[in-house]
Chimera marker file (.cmm) of the C-alpha trace (Angstrom):
<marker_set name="trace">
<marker id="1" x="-15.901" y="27.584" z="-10.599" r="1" g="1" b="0" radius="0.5"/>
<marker id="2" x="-17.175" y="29.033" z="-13.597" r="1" g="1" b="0" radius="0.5"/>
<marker id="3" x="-14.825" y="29.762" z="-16.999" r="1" g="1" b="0" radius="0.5"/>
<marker id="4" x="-15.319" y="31.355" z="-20.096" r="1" g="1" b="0" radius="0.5"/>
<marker id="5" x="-14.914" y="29.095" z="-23.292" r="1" g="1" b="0" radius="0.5"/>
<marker id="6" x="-14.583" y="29.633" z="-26.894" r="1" g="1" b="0" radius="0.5"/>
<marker id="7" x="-17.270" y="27.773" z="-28.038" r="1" g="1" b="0" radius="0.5"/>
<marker id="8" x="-19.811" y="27.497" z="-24.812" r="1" g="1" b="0" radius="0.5"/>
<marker id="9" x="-20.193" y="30.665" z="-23.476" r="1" g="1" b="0" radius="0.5"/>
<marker id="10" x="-19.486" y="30.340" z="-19.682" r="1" g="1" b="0" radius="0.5"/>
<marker id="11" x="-19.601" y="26.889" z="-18.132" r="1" g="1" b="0" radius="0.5"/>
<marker id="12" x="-19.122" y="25.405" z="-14.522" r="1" g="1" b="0" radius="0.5"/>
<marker id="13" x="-16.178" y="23.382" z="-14.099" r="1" g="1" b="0" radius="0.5"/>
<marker id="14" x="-15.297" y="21.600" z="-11.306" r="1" g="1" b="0" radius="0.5"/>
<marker id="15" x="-11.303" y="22.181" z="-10.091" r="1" g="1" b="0" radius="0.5"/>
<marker id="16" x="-10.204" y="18.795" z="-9.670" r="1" g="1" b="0" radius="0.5"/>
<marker id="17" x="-10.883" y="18.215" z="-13.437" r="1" g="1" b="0" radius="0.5"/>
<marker id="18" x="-8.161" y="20.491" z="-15.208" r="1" g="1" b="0" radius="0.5"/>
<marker id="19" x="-5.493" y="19.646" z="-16.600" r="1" g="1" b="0" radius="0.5"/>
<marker id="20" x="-1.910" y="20.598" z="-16.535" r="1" g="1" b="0" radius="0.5"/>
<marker id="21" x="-0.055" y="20.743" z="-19.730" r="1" g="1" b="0" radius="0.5"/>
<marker id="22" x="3.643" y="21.621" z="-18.090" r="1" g="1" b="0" radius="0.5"/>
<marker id="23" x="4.820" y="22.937" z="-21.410" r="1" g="1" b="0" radius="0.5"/>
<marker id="24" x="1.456" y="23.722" z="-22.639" r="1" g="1" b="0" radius="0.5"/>
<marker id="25" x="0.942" y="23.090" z="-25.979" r="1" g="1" b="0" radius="0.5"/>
<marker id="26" x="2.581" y="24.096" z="-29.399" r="1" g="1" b="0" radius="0.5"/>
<marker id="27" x="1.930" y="28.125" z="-30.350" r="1" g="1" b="0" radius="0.5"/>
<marker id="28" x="0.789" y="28.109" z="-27.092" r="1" g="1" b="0" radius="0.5"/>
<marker id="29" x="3.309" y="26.996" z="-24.645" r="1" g="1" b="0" radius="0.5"/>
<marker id="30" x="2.115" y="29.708" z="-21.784" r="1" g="1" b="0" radius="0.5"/>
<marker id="31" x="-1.015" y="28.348" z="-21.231" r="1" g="1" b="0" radius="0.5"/>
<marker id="32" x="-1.011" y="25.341" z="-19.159" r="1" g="1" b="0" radius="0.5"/>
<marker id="33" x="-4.287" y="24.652" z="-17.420" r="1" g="1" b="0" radius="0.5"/>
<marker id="34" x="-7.480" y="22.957" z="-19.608" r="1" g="1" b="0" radius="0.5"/>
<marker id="35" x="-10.576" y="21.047" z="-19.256" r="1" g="1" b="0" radius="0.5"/>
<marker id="36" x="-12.347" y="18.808" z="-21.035" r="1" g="1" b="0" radius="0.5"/>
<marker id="37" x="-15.808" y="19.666" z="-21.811" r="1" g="1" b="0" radius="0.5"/>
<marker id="38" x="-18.511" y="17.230" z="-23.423" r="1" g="1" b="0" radius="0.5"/>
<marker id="39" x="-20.286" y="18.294" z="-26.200" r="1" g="1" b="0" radius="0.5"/>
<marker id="40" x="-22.533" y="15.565" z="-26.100" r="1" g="1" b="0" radius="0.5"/>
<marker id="41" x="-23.165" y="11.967" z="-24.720" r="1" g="1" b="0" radius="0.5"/>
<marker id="42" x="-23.892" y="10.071" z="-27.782" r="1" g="1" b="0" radius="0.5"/>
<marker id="43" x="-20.706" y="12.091" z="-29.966" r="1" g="1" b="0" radius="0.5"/>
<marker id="44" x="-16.873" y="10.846" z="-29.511" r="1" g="1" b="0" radius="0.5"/>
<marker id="45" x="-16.567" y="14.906" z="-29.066" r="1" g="1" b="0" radius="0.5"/>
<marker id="46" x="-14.863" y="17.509" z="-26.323" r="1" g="1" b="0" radius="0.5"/>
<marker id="47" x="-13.808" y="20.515" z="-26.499" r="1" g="1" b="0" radius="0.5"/>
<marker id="48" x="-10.377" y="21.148" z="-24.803" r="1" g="1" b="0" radius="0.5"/>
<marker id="49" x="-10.614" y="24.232" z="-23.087" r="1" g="1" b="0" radius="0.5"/>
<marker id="50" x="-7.729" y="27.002" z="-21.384" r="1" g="1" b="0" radius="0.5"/>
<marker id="51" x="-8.981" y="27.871" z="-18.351" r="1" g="1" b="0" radius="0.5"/>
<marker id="52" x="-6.700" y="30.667" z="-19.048" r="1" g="1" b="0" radius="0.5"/>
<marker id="53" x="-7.783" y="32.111" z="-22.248" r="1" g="1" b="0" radius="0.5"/>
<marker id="54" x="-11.472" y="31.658" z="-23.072" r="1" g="1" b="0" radius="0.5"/>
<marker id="55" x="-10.526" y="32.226" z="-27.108" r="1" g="1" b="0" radius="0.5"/>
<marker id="56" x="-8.060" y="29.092" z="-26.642" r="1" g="1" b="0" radius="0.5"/>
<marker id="57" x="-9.821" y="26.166" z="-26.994" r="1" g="1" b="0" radius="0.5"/>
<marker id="58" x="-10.097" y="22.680" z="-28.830" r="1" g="1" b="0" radius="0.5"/>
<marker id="59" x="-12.498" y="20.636" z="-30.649" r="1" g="1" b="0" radius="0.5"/>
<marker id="60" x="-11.243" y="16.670" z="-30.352" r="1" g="1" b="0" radius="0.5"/>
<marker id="61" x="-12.526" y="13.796" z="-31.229" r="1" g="1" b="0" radius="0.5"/>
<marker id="62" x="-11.965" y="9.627" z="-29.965" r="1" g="1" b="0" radius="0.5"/>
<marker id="63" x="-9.647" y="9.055" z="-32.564" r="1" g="1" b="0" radius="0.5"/>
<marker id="64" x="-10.736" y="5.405" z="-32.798" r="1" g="1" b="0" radius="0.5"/>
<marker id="65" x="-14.439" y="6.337" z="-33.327" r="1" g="1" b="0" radius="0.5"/>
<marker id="66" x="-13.265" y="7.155" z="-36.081" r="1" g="1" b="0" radius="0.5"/>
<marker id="67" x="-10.217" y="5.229" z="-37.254" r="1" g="1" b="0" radius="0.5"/>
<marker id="68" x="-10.827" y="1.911" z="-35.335" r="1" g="1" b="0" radius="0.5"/>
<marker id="69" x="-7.598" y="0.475" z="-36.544" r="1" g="1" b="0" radius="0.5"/>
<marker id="70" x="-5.411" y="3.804" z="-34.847" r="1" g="1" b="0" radius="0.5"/>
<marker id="71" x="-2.515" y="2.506" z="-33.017" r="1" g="1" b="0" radius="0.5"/>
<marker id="72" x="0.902" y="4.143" z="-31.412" r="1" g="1" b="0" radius="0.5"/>
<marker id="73" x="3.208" y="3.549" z="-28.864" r="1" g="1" b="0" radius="0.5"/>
<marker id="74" x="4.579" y="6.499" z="-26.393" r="1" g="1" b="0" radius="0.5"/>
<marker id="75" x="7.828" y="6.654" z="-26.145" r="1" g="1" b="0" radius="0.5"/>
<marker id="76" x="9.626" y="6.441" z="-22.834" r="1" g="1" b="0" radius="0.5"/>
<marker id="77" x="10.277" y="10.144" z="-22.414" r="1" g="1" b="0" radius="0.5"/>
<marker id="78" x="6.601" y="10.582" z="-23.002" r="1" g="1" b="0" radius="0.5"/>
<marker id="79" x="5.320" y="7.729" z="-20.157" r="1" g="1" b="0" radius="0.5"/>
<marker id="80" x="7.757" y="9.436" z="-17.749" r="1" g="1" b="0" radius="0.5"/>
<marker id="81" x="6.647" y="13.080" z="-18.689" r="1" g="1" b="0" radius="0.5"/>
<marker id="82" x="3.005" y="11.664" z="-18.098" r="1" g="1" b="0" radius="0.5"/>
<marker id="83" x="3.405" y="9.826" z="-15.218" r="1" g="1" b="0" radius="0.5"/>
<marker id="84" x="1.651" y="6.882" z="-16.723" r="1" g="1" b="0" radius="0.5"/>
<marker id="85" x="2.323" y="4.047" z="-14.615" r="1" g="1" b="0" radius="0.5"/>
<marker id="86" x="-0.497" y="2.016" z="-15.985" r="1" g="1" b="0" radius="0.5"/>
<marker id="87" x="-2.355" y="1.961" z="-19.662" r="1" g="1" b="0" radius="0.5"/>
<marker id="88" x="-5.607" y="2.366" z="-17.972" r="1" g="1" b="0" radius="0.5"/>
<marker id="89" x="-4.521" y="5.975" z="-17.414" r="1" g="1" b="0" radius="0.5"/>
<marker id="90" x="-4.285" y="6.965" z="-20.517" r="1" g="1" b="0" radius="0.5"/>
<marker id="91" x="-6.624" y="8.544" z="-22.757" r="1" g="1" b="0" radius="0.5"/>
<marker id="92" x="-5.729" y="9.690" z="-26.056" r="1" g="1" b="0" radius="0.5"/>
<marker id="93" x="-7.901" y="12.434" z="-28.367" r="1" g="1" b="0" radius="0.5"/>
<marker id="94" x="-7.292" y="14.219" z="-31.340" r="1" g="1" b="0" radius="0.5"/>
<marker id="95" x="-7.335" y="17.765" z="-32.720" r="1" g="1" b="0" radius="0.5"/>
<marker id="96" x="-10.257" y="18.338" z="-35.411" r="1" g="1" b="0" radius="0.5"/>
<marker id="97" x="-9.948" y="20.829" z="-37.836" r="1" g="1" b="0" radius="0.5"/>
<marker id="98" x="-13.586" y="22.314" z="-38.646" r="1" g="1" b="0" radius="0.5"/>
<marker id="99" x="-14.789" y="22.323" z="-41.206" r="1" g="1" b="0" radius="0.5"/>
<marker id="100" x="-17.977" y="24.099" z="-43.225" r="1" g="1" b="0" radius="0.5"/>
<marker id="101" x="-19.027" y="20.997" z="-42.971" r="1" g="1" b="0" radius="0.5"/>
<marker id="102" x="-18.475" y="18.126" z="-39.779" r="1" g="1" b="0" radius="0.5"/>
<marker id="103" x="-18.161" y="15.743" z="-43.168" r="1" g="1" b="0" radius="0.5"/>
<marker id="104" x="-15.317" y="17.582" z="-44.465" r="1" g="1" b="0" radius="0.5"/>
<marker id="105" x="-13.421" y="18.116" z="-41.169" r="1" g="1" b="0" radius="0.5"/>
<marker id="106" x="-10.253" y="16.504" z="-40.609" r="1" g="1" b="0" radius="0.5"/>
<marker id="107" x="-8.827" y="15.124" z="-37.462" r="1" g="1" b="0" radius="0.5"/>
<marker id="108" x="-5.166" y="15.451" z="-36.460" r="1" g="1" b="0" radius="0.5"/>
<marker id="109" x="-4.112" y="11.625" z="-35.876" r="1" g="1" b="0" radius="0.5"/>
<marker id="110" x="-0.591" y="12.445" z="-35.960" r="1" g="1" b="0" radius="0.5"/>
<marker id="111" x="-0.268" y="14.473" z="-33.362" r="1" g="1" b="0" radius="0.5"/>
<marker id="112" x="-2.504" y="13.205" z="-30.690" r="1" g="1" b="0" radius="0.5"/>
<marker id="113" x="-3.348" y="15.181" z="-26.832" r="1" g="1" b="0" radius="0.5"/>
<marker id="114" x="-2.385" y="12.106" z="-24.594" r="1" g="1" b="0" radius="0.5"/>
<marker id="115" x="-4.290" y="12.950" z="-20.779" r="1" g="1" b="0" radius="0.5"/>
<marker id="116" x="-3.343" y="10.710" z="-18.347" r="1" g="1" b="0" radius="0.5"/>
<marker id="117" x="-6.836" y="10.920" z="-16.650" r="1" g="1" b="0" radius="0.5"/>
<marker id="118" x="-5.246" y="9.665" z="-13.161" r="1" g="1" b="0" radius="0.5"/>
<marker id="119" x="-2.282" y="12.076" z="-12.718" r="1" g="1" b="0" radius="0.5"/>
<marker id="120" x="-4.930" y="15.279" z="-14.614" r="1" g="1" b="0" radius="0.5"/>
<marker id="121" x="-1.871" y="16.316" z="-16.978" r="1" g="1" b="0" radius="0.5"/>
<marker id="122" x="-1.435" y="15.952" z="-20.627" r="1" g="1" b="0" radius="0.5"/>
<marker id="123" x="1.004" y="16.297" z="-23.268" r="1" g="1" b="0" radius="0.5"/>
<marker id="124" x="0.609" y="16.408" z="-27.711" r="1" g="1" b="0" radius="0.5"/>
<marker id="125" x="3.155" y="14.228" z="-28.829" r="1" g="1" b="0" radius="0.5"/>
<marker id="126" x="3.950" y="13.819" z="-32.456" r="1" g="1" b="0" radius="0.5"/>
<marker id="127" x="3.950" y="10.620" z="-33.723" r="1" g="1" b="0" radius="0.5"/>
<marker id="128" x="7.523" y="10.962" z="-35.439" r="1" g="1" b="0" radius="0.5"/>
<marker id="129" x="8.318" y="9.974" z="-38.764" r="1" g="1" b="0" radius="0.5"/>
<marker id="130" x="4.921" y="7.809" z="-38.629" r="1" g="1" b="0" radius="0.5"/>
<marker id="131" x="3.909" y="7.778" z="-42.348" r="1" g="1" b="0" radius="0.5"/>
<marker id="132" x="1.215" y="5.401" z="-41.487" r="1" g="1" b="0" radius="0.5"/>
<marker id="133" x="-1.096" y="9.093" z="-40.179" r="1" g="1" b="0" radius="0.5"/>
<marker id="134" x="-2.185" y="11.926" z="-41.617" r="1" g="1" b="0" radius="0.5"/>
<marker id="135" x="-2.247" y="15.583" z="-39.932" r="1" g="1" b="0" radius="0.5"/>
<marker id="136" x="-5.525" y="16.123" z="-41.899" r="1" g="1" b="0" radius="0.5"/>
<marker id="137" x="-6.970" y="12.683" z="-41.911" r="1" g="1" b="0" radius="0.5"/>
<marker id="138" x="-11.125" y="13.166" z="-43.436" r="1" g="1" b="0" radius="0.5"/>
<marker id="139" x="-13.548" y="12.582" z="-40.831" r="1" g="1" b="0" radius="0.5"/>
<marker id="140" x="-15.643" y="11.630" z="-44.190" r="1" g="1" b="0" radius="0.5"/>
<marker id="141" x="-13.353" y="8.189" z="-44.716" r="1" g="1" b="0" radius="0.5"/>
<marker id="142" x="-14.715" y="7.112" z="-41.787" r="1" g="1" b="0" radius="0.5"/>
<marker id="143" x="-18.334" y="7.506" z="-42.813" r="1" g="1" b="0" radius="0.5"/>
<marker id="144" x="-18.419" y="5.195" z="-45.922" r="1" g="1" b="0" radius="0.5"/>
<link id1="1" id2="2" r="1" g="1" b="0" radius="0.2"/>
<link id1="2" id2="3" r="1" g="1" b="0" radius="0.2"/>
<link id1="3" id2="4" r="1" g="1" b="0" radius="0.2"/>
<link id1="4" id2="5" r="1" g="1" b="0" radius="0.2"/>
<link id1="5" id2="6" r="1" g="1" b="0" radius="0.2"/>
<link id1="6" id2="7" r="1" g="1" b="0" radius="0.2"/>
<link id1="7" id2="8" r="1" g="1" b="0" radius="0.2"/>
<link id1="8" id2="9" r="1" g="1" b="0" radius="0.2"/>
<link id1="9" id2="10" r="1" g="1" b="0" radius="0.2"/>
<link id1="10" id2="11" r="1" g="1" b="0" radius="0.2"/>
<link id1="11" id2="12" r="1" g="1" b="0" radius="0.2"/>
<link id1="12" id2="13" r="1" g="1" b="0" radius="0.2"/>
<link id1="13" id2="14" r="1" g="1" b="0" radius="0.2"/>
<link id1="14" id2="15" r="1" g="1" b="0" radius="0.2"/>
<link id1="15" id2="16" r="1" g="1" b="0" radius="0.2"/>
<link id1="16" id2="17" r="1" g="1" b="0" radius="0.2"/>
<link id1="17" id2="18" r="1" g="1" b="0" radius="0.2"/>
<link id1="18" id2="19" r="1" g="1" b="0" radius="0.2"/>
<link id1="19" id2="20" r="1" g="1" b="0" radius="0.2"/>
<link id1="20" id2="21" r="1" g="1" b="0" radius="0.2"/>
<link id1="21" id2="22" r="1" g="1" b="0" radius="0.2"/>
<link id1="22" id2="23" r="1" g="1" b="0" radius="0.2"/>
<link id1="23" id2="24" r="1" g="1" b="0" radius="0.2"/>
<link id1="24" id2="25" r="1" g="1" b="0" radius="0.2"/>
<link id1="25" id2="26" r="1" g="1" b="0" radius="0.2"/>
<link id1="26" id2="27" r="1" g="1" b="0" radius="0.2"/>
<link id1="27" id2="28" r="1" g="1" b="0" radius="0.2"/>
<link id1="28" id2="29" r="1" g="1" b="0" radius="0.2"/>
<link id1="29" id2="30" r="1" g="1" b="0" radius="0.2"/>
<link id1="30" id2="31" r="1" g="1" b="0" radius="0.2"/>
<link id1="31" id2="32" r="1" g="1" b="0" radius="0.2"/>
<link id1="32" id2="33" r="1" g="1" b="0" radius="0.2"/>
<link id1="33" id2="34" r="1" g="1" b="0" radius="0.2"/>
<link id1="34" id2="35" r="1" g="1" b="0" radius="0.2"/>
<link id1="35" id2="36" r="1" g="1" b="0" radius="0.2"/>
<link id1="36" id2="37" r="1" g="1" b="0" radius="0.2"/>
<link id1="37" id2="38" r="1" g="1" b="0" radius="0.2"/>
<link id1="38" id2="39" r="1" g="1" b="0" radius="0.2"/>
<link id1="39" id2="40" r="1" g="1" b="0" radius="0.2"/>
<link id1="40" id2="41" r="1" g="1" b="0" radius="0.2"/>
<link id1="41" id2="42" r="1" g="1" b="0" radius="0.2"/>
<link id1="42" id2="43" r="1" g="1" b="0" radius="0.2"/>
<link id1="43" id2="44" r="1" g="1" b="0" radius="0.2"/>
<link id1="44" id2="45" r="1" g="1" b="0" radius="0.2"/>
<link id1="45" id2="46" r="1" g="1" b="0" radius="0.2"/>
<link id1="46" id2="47" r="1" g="1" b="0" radius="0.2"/>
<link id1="47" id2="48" r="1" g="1" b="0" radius="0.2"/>
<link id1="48" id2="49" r="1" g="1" b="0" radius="0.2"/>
<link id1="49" id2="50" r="1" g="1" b="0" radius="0.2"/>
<link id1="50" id2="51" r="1" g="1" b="0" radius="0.2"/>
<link id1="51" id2="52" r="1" g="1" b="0" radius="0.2"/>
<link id1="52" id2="53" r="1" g="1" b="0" radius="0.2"/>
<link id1="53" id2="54" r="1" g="1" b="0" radius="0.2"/>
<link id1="54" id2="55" r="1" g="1" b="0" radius="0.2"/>
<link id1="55" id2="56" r="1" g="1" b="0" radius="0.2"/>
<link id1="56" id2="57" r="1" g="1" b="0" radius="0.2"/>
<link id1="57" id2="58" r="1" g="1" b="0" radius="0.2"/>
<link id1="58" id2="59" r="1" g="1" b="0" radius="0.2"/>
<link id1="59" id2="60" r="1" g="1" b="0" radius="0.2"/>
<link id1="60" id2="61" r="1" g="1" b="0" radius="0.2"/>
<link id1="61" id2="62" r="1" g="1" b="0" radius="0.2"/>
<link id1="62" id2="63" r="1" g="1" b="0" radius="0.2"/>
<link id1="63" id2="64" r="1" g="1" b="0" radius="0.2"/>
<link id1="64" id2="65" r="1" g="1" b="0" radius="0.2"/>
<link id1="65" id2="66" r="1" g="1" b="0" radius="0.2"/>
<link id1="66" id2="67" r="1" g="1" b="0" radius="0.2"/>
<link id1="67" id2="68" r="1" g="1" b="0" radius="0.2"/>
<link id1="68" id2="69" r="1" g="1" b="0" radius="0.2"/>
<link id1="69" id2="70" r="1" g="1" b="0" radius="0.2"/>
<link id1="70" id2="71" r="1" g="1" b="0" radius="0.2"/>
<link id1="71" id2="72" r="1" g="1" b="0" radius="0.2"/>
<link id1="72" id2="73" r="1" g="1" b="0" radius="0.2"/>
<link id1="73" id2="74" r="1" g="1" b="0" radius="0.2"/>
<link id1="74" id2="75" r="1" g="1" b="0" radius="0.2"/>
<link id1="75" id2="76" r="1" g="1" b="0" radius="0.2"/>
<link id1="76" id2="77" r="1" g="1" b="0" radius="0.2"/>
<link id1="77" id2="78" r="1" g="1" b="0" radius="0.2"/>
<link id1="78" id2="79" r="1" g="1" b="0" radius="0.2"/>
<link id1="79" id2="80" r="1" g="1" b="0" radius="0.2"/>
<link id1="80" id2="81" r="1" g="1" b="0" radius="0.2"/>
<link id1="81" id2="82" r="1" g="1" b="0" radius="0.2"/>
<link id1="82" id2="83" r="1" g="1" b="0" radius="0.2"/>
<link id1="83" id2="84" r="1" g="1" b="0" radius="0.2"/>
<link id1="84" id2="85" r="1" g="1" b="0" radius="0.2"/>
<link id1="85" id2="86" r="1" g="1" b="0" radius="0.2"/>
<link id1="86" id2="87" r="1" g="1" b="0" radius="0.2"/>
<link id1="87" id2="88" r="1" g="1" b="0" radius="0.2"/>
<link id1="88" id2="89" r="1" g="1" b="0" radius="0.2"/>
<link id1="89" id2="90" r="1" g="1" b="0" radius="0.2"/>
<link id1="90" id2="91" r="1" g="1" b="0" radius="0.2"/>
<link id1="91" id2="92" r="1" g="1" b="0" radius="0.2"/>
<link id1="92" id2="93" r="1" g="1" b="0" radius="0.2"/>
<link id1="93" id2="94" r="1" g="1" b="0" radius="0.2"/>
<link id1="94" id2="95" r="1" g="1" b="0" radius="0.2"/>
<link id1="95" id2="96" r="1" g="1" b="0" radius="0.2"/>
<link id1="96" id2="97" r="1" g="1" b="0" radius="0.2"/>
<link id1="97" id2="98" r="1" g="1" b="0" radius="0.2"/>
<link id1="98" id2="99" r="1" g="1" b="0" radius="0.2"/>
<link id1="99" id2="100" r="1" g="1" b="0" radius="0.2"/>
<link id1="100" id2="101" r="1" g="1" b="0" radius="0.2"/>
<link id1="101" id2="102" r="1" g="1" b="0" radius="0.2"/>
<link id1="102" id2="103" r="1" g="1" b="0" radius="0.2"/>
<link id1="103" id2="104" r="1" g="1" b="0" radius="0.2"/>
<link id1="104" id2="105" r="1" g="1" b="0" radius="0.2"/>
<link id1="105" id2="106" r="1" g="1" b="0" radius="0.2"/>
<link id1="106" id2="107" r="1" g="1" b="0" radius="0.2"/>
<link id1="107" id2="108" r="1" g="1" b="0" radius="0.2"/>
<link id1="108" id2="109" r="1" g="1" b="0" radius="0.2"/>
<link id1="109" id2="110" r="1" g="1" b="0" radius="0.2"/>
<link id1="110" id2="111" r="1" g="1" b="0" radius="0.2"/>
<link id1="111" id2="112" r="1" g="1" b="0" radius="0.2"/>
<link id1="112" id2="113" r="1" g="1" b="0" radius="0.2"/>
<link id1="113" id2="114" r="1" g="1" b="0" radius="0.2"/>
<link id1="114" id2="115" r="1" g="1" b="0" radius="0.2"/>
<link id1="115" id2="116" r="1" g="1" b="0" radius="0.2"/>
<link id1="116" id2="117" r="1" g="1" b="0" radius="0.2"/>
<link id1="117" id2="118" r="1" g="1" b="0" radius="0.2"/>
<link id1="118" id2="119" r="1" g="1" b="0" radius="0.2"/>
<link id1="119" id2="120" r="1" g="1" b="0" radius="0.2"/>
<link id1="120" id2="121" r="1" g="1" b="0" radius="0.2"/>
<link id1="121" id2="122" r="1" g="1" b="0" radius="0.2"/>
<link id1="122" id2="123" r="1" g="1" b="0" radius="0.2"/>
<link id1="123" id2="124" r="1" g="1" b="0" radius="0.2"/>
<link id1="124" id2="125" r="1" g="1" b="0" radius="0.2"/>
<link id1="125" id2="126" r="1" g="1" b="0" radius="0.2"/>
<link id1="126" id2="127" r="1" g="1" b="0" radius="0.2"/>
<link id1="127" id2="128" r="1" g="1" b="0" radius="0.2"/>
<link id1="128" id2="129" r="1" g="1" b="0" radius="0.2"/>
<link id1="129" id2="130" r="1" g="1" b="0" radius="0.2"/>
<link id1="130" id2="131" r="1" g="1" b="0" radius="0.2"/>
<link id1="131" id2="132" r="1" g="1" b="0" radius="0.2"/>
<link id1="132" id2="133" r="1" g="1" b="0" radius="0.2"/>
<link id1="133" id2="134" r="1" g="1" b="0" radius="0.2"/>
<link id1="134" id2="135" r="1" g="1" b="0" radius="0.2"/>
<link id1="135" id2="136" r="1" g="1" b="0" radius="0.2"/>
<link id1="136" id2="137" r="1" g="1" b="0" radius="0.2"/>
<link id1="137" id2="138" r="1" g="1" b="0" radius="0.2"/>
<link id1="138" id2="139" r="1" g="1" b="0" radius="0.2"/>
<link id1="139" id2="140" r="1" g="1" b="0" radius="0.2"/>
<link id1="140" id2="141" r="1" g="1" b="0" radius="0.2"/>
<link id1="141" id2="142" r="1" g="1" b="0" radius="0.2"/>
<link id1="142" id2="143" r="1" g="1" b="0" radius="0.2"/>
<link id1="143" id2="144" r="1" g="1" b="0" radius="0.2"/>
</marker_set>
């Protein structure tokens, strides 16, 4: 099927790949159905698109690409609102904040989007009173 997206223009997606965020995401809890779109092979990159809104969409990044030492747990509300029965279904990414520059960007490690890639539904979770991550952690620390 094809979609309109924010940053792409219109793209084929496939239906089996999107996402269901059952209480969508903060500021924009009635949208519930993304996808994940590469933006390249060689970047740690997506975008994470609505499939219901084409101006709603995401850039994210690995979060350990670029903070290799990024660690969390989910809680046990989260697993169960996931349906994670096993880590291997979990993939975590984080919210980048563009920049005029990909250098001065920031990425959003304290509130990552947690996709449980088995199940196809996802969740942002906020880290709690986690002091140890930054909402606007620089992209350019990890480029020393």
């Amino acid at each position: 099927m094809k979609i309109e997206t924010k940053f792409l223009g219109e793209v084929d997606i496939v239906e089996e790949d999107i996402y269901t965020f059952e209480n969508g995401l903060p500021g924009f809890e009635d949208l519930t159905k993304f996808v994940l779109i590469p933006l390249d092979a060689d970047l740690p990159l997506v975008i994470l698109q609505s499939t219901e809104q084409a101006q709603v969409g995401f850039v994210m990044a690995f979060p350990f690409a670029f903070k290799a030492d990024y660690a969390f747990d989910l809680s046990e509300e989260d697993t169960k609102a996931l349906h994670i029965e096993t880590e291997d279904e979990v993939l975590p990414y984080a919210i980048v904040t563009m920049n005029d520059t990909f250098y001065k960007s920031t990425i959003n490690l304290l509130a990552p989007i947690i996709l449980n890639i088995t199940k196809k539904c996802g969740k942002q979770i906020v880290l709690g009173d986690n002091k140890k991550y930054s909402l606007h952690y620089q992209i350019k620390e990890s480029v020393k």
